[in-house]
C-alpha positions, 0 to 999 in steps of 0.5 A: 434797281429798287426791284432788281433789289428786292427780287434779290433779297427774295432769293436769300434766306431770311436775314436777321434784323441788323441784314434786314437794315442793312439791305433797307438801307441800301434800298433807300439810298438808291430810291433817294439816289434816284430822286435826285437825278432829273433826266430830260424827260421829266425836265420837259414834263415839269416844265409843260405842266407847270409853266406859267406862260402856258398856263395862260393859254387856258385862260386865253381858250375860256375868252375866245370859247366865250366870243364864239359863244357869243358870235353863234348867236342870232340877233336879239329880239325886242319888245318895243311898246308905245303910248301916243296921245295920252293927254292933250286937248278935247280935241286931240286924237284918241290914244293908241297903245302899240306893242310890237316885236321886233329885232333884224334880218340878217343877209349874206350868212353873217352869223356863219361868217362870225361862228368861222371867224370866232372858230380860226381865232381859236385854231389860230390861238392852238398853233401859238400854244405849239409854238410856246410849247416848242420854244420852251421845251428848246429852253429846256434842252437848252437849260439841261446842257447847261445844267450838265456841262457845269457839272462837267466842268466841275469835274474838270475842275477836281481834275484839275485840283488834283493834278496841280496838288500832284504837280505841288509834290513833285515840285517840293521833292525837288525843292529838298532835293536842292534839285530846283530853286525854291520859287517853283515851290512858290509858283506850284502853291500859287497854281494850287490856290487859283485850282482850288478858286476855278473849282469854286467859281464853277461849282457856283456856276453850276448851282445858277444853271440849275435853279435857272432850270427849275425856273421854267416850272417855277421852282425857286429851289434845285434840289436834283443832279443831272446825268452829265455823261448824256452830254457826250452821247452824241450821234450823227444826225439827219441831213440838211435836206430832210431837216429842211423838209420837217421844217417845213411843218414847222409850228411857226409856220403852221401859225401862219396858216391859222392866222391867214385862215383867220385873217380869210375868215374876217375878210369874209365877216366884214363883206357880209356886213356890207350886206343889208340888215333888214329891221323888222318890226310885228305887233297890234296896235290899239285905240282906246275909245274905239276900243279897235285892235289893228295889226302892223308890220315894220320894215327898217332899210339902212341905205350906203351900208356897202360903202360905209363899210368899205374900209374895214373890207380894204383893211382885212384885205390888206391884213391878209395880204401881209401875213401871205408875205409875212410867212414867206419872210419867215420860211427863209429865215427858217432856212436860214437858221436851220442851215446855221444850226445843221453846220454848227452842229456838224463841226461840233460833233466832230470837234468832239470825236477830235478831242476823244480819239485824238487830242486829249489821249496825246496830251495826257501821254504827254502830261504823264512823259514831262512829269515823269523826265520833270522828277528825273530834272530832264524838264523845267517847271516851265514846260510842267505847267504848259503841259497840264494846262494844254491837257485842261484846255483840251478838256474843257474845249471838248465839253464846250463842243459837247455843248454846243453840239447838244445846243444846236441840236435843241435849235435843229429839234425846235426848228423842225419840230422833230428829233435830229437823228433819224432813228433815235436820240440818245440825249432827249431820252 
């Protein structure tokens, strides 16, 4: 709009100075407008980049690059020196200076085992990363539909304000007319009040859904609108078996991989450490009356080192073994909540073509018959008050379908990891 505007204003002669304000004006308020709409798209952004749970996940990565650092290294060397038969009696043995080098041998490719162990810990920290990531962006849609259907219900809100205000004036008309006792008068002014409450109490809704959105990037003010008509942009989605086969991908299960990985990987580790670790030892060694260099060369054997280990194997073996079960566990729940998520959804979306193409039209025709007959006193107050309050009801309940439609469909999207619909979705963008 900002350049649809200005491509415009090229069009037209040069305006005098209070135009040029005019249009500078009006070209601030759309740009001011503009900030203050948040759409979906910059929700997720913020709340990405700026999360605090995710940002723990790089000081997560820095630990474990630094473990796999550690783990790629080769066994130390050492220096180990020493001085026998410095002081005695005059018949002791010469001294002897030994320095040696010495450090350990090891076997079975253990420092491999540990470089792949250290490398599935990183993967396996990546797969929770996505998870987080999917959670949060579904807490986001989630927050969002909030966000738009309290501005929703305020609208109704007026709506409705407006209506008992109307239904007020019908009802004092009447009054003067002597057409109607004076308690209606009392009843339509008692209904005005508690309109003018609901509007209140759910404009203090709707300030609470937005900062609970702000919070997931940190904000503790929510200076922005939604786009609330995006809650009824709502198309038929994918079926249940093409859900279910993108679920499949899910990162949640993707995790499990990486963790079975890890968990095959430090098994891996613990059965080479059972293999032997040879100490060696190279150095010279030398007496000093007879002033004689030697060279020796030291050999260190643990004994039993299979079986001292054999707990650890038995413990990786099993933790492998639990996260095998763990995940198909997991899958089923998955079918679980998807299936859950893909009929709720279902008969939201249709509740909500319900309400549009069918209830709300007869009701507000209906609204429209009894106040006319309730002014000609073919009607009571009595059936007045049911018919506006049946037209709200249906109203609000096509928002909350709406709603739960969008909720769901956040569900289904972290669930599978992708849009509900096939070729597009209207609300995520």
């Amino acid at each position: 709009m900002f350049s649809a505007a200005i491509r415009w204003c090229h069009q037209l002669p040069f305006p005098g100075p209070a135009a040029l304000l005019a249009v500078l004006l009006l070209l601030l308020s759309h740009a001011a407008a503009a900030r203050d709409t948040l759409s979906l798209v910059d929700a997720i952004d913020r709340a990405l980049n700026e999360n605090p749970q995710l940002a723990v996940f790089r000081f997560r990565e820095a630990a474990l690059m630094g473990k796999a650092q550690t783990a790629a290294q080769r066994p130390p060397l050492s220096i180990r020196s020493e001085l026998e038969n410095v002081a005695g009696s005059s018949d002791a043995p010469e001294a002897e200076l030994t320095i040696a080098l010495s450090s350990v041998l090891e076997l079975g490719n253990q420092r491999l085992a540990r470089v792949n162990a250290a490398q599935a810990s990183i993967d396996l920290l990546a797969a929770e990363q996505q998870v987080q990531a999917l959670d949060l962006l579904g807490e986001v849609i989630r927050r969002y539909v909030e966000v738009a259907a309290a501005t929703e219900r305020v609208s109704l809100a007026g709506q409705a304000l407006r209506i008992a205000e109307q239904a007020l004036e019908a009802v004092s008309q009447r009054v003067r007319a002597a057409a109607a006792p004076q308690a209606e008068q009392l009843r339509a002014e008692a209904a005005l009040a508690e309109s003018r409450l609901t509007l209140q109490a759910e404009r203090r809704q709707l300030d609470f859904h937005r900062r609970a959105l702000a919070a997931l990037w940190g904000a503790t003010e929510a200076g922005f609108d939604v786009d609330s008509s995006a809650l009824y942009r709502i198309e038929p989605g994918a079926g249940f078996p093409e859900l279910y086969a993108r679920a499949e991908e899910n990162p949640a299960l993707t995790k499990f991989a990486s963790d079975e990985r890890l968990r095959a990987m430090e098994l891996r580790m613990r059965e080479t450490e059972s293999n032997l670790d040879i100490g060696w030892a190279v150095g010279v060694r030398r007496f000093s009356e007879s002033d004689e260099t030697t060279l020796i060369a030291l050999a260190e054997l643990p004994l039993f080192s299979g079986r001292r280990n054999a707990g650890a194997v038995a413990s990786a073996t099993a933790e492998l073994e639990r996260i095998a079960v763990e995940r198909k566990a997991a899958r089923l729940q998955i079918y679980s909540q998807l299936f859950r998520a893909y009929s709720g959804r279902e008969q939201a979306v249709a509740a909500v073509h319900s309400f549009d193409r069918d209830i709300i039209p007869a009701l507000r025709a209906a609204l429209r018959e009894v106040e006319l007959a309730y002014r000609r006193g073919r009607y009571s107050y009595l059936e007045l008050v049911s018919a506006r309050r049946e037209l709200i009801a249906a109203q609000r309940a096509k928002i909350e379908s709406a709603a739960a439609a969008l909720r769901y469909g956040a569900e289904i999207e972290q669930l599978t990891a992708a849009p509900v619909l096939p070729a597009g979705q209207a609300f995520s963008k």
